[in-house]
Residue, then its C-alpha position, 0 to 999 in steps of 0.5 A: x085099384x083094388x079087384x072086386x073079385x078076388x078069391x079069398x084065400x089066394x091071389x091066383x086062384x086055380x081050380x079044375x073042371x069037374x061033372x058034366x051032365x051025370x058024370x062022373x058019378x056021385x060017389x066019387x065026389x067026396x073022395x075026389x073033392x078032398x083030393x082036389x083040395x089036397x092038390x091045392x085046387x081051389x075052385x071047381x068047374x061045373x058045367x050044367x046042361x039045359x036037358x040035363x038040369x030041365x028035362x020038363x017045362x018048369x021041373x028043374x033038377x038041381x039035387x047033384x048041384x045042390x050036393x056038389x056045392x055043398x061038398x066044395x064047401x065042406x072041402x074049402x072049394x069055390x064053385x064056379x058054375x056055367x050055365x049052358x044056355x048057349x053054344x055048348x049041349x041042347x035046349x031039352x027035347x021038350x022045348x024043340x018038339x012043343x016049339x019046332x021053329x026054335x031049331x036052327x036053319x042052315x044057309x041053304x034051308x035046312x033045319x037041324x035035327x038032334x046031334x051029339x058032339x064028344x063034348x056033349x053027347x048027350x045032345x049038341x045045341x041045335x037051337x035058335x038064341x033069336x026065337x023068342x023062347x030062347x030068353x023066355x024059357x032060358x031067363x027062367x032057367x037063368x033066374x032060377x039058378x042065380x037065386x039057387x046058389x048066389x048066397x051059397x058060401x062056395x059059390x064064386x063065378x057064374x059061366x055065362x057063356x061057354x064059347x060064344x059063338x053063333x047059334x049055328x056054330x055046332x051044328x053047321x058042317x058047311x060053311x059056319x054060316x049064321x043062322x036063317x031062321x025067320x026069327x033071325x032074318x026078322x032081326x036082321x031087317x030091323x037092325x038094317x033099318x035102325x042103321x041105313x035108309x034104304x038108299x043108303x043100304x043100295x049105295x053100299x052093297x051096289x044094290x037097286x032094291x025098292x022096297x025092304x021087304x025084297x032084301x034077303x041076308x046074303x047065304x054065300x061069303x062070296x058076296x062080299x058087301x053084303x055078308x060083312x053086314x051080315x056078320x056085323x049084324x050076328x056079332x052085335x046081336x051076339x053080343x046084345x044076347x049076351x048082355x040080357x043074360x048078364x043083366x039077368x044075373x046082375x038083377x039077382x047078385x051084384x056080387x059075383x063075377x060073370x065071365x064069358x069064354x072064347x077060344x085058342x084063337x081069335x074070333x071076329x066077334x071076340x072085341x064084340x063080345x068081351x066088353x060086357x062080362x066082368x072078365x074074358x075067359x079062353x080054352x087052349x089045346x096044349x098036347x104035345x107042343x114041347x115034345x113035337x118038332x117044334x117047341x116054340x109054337x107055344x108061342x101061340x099061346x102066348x100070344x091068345x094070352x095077350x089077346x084076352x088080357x088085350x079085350x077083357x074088361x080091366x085086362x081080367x081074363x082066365x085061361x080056363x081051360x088048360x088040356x089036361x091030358x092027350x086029345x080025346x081018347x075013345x077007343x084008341x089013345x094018343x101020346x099023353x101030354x108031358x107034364x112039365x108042358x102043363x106046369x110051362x103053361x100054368x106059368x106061362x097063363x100067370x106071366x101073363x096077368x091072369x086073374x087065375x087059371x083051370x085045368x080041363x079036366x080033373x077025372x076023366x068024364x067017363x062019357x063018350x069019345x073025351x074019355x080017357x083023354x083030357x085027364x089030371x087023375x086016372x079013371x079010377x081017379x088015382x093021381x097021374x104024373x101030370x096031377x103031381x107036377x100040376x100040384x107042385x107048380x100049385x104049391x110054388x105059385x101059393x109060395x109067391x103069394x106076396x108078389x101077387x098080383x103081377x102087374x103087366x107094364x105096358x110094352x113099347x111095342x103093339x101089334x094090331x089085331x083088326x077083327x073085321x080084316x080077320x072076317x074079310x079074309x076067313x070069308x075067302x078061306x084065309x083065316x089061318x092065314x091071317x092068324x099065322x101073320x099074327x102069330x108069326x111076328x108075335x112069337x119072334x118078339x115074344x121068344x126074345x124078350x121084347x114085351x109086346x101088346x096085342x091091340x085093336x083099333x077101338x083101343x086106346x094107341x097112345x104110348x107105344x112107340x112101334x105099331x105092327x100092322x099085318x094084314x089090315x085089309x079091311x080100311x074102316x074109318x074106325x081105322x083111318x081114324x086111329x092111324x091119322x089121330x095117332x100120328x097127330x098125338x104123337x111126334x115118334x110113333x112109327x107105324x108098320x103096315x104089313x102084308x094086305x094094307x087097306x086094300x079094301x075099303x069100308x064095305x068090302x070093295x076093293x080099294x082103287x087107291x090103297x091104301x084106302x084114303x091114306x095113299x097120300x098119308x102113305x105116299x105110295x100106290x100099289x103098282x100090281x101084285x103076285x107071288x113067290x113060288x116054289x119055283x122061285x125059291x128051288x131056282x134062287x129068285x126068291x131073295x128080297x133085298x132090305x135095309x137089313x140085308x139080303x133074305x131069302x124066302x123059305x116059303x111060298x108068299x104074296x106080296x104087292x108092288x110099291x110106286x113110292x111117290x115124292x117124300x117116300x123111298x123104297x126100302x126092300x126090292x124083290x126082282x127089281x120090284x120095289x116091294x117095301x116103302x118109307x117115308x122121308x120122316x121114317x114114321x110110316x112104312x109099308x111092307x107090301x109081303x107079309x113078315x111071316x109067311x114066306x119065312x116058314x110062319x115066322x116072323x122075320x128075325x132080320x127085318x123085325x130086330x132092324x125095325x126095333x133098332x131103327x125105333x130104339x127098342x132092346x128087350x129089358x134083359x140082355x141074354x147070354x148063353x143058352x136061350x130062355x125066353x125072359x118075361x119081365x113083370x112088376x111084383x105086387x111090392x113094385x119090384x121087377x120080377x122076371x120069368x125065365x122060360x126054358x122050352x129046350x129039350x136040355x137044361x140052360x145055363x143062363x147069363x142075364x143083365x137087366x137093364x135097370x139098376x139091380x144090384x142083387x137077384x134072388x131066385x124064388x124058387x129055390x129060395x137062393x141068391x144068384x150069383x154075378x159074373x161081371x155085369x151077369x147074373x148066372x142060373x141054370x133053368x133046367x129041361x122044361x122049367x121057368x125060373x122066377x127071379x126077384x131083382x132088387 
């Protein structure tokens, strides 16, 4: 199926992010905007902030806009223009003086006052999306925008929403909760009366309310049944704002693309959100990962890839914000960001099937503590060594432009991100925990070739032959139901629960038969739980026997006592106790520890690659010789493409064999075929490099 929004000069666009809010200043952006082309950008980012652009009722100054999108014309530039009217900088001062309830109220009562942020420090968002002004006052502003610029000749994405996230996101230092406006608290009622009779409503939250009107949103996430409500509330109420503002574009252009934006990880409401704009879009730190102590933590970024390509509509996502540069300078400075990390990540971002990628930023802003830091050019806007490497990767991406768009295969593998289990253990301080479990088995299968997909429980499980399960706490129907239909479509499918397994049920309460309603399915009860300690690991106790040989944990982990019952078998043991179980049929498996957490946070090389094995599954490339981590994706001619990524501190000399009928493999790159060796193709990847290789 074609893309409706395809750039017109390139299958993978990349553009850099330029002006926010007076900066820089309007004498440089000629100059700079022939330098961006020069470089092989071909968008310009531009953020456009409320105060900035409506600093009185109904007088909008756009003059540098107007300016700015005539010179990205004028220099063969596309603009991609964000709109703030969320999240990111402040409604104008006017609209918070003349409405004073339009400001947020934190859990505890308080309203926010005016703040800044090193993003936007001319004023952070303070303001309420549930008073009813918001939409009032910002669809004019919205309008005004859209009917400003959609017939321009450069204009190519509308920014709808730039981090999505709740109205207190910015502004609450204690707690992230949502926002108590009465507007809010008004809108929370109503949703719970469209939902639940009141009986029903006290039968969940072991409640004896008798009229609605005594019903107050919870203000603390130790109350558990009614703040997952809460939060599932916020979420699609999020989600219902985003979906006006997307409407009110699409009455005034049906033609360009609308893209929402999340961040370098995760969020609970993500899933939510994503569904409504035509692509999902991500930001990602990226300093320092291949110089630190720990190179392969790029993996995580890796795997956000995953997750965006996972929940944006048709799989489009951006990477639209790769760091440029060290964290935010300010008055002292940090180590600057190697530059070939950069180029990694860009060829990471098109590995992995994005619609184009952005760099943050071009100059630096000029403005407050993000000055020097985020930077491809200097402040007097000469090139740095990071815009050189960055402009070459460019060139050689526009070199494969015939093999472009990448095609992803779907992978045999997937693993299971379940949002509202993320909600359940971030409201008891573990969200790092439960990413960590993620990511943890992701980079262990990511760094040795094995294709994976990140996957929900809304999401469509057929096809796959292996599902990873971590940490799915939180047992909705939703997921009993996906768990049940997919054993019932499918003859072969196996599915691996680990860690915390449908220890709760759908509202929250602990479950008294783990996992909830599939104990029977599973065959196994929790007979108790608890830990492995530093102790236990100094002392030599903490060693888990598996199928897969005897392991030592590294790190400090919990884990929960297996009883398996007729037609279950223990398979792993900890001190005696059975700590894993498998059905007779092998299909379904508990690991009652997590993968990672006790291996240092990652995942577990034995007990993953014995799972592959029991399964069937290898990775589509034999490796051989130094490590690479090998990407195989399908060419826009159809033909395998392999990405070879070299995050050594030395170049590799790589011996690989796909495993499908290739006679010969050419590196695109360089232009030369490779030779073989045996049943082996050789190159060298050198310190830092991808190699691309076209097998025929």
């Amino acid at each position: 199926m074609s893309d409706p929004f395809t750039h017109p000069d390139t299958p993978f666009p990349i553009g850099v992010e330029y002006y926010r809010g007076g900066a820089p200043k309007p004498e440089c952006w000629d100059e700079d905007f022939a330098n961006i082309r020069a470089a092989g950008f071909r968008i310009v980012r531009s953020a456009s902030y409320w105060n900035w652009i409506e600093p009185a009722r109904d007088i909008y100054h756009l003059d540098d806009y107007d300016v700015m999108f005539d010179l990205a014309a004028k220099h063969g530039l596309s603009m991609w223009l964000d709109v703030m009217l969320a999240t990111h900088g402040a409604a104008p001062e006017w609209m918070t003086r003349d409405y004073p309830d339009f400001r947020v109220v934190n859990h505890r009562g308080h309203t926010y006052y005016s703040n800044s942020h090193p993003a936007y420090p001319q004023g952070g968002m303070i303001h309420c999306y549930d008073h009813p002004v918001w939409r009032e006052r910002g669809g004019k502003l919205l309008r005004h925008v859209v009917e400003r610029y959609k017939d321009h000749p450069a204009t190519f994405i509308w920014g709808i929403w730039d981090g999505i996230a709740l109205s207190s996101a910015w502004v609450d230092q204690d707690g992230g909760y949502p926002c108590y406006c009465e507007y809010s608290i008004t809108r929370y009622v109503v949703w719970l009366k469209e939902n639940f009779t009141l009986e029903e409503f006290n039968e969940r939250t072991l409640r004896r309310y008798r009229r609605w009107e005594d019903v107050e949103p919870p203000r603390s996430d130790n109350n558990v049944l009614e703040m997952l409500l809460f939060k599932r509330f916020n979420y699609e109420n999020l989600a219902g704002h985003l979906q006006w503002m997307i409407a009110e574009v699409r009455k005034l252009d049906t033609v360009h693309e609308t893209r929402t934006h999340g961040a370098g990880t995760p969020r609970p409401w993500d899933e939510t959100c994503a569904r409504y704009a035509d692509s999902w879009g991500m930001s990602m730190p990226s300093n320092n990962l291949l110089t630190g102590e720990d190179p392969y933590r790029i993996a995580e970024r890796a795997f956000v890839f995953d997750w965006s390509r996972s929940i944006g509509k048709g799989g489009r996502w951006w990477n639209e914000e790769i760091y440029s540069g060290m964290a935010r300078g300010g008055v002292t400075w940090k180590k600057q960001t190697d530059p070939r990390e950069l180029t990694t990540l860009l060829w990471i971002t098109l590995a992995h099937g994005a619609a184009g990628a952005m760099f943050w930023q071009y100059r630096p802003d000029h403005v407050a503590f993000e000055s020097p830091g985020y930077n491809l050019a200097t402040l007097d806007g000469r090139p740095t060594p990071r815009l050189k490497a960055v402009s070459k990767a460019i060139s050689q991406i526009e070199g494969l432009s015939e093999h472009l768009p990448l095609r992803v295969p779907k992978a045999r593998v997937a693993i299971v991100n379940h949002q509202a289990s993320q909600d359940l253990f971030s409201m008891n301080d573990e969200n790092d925990r439960f990413l960590a479990d993620l990511r943890g088995t992701y980079r262990t299968l990511w760094s040795n070739g094995i294709p994976v997909d990140i996957v929900t429980p809304s999401q469509d499980w057929d096809g796959y032959d292996l599902m990873l399960l971590p940490n799915v706490a939180l047992m909705t129907e939703e997921v009993r139901d996906r768990i049940t239909r997919t054993l019932a479509e499918s003859s072969t499918v196996k599915i691996v629960a680990v860690g915390s397994f449908g220890m709760y049920s759908d509202n929250g309460l602990s479950s008294y038969d783990p996992p909830e309603g599939l104990g029977a399915t599973f065959s196994v009860r929790v007979a108790d739980f608890s830990q492995v300690t530093d102790l236990d690991i100094v002392q030599g106790r903490a060693k888990v026997e598996t199928l897969y040989g005897t392991l030592p944990f590294e790190s400090e982990t919990g884990y929960a006592v297996l009883e398996p019952l007729p037609g279950t078998e223990a398979i792993a043991s900890l001190d005696g106790q059975t700590v894993a179980t498998r059905t007779a049929d092998g299909r379904l498996t508990w690991y009652g520890f997590s993968l990672s957490a006790g291996f240092g946070d990652i995942g577990s090389p034995d007990i993953l690659y014995g799972i592959l094995r029991d399964t069937g599954i290898q990775a589509p490339v034999a490796m051989d010789g130094d490590h690479v981590i090998p990407v195989m994706r399908e060419s826009a001619m159809g033909r395998p493409l392999l990405f070879l990524f070299n995050i050594e501190r030395q170049d590799a000399n790589v011996y690989f064999s796909p495993r499908w009928d290739s006679t010969t493999a050419r590196d695109l790159l360089t232009g030369e075929g490779l030779k073989r060796d045996g049943e082996y193709f050789h190159i060298v990847v050198p310190q830092w490099g991808v190699g691309v290789i076209s097998c025929e």
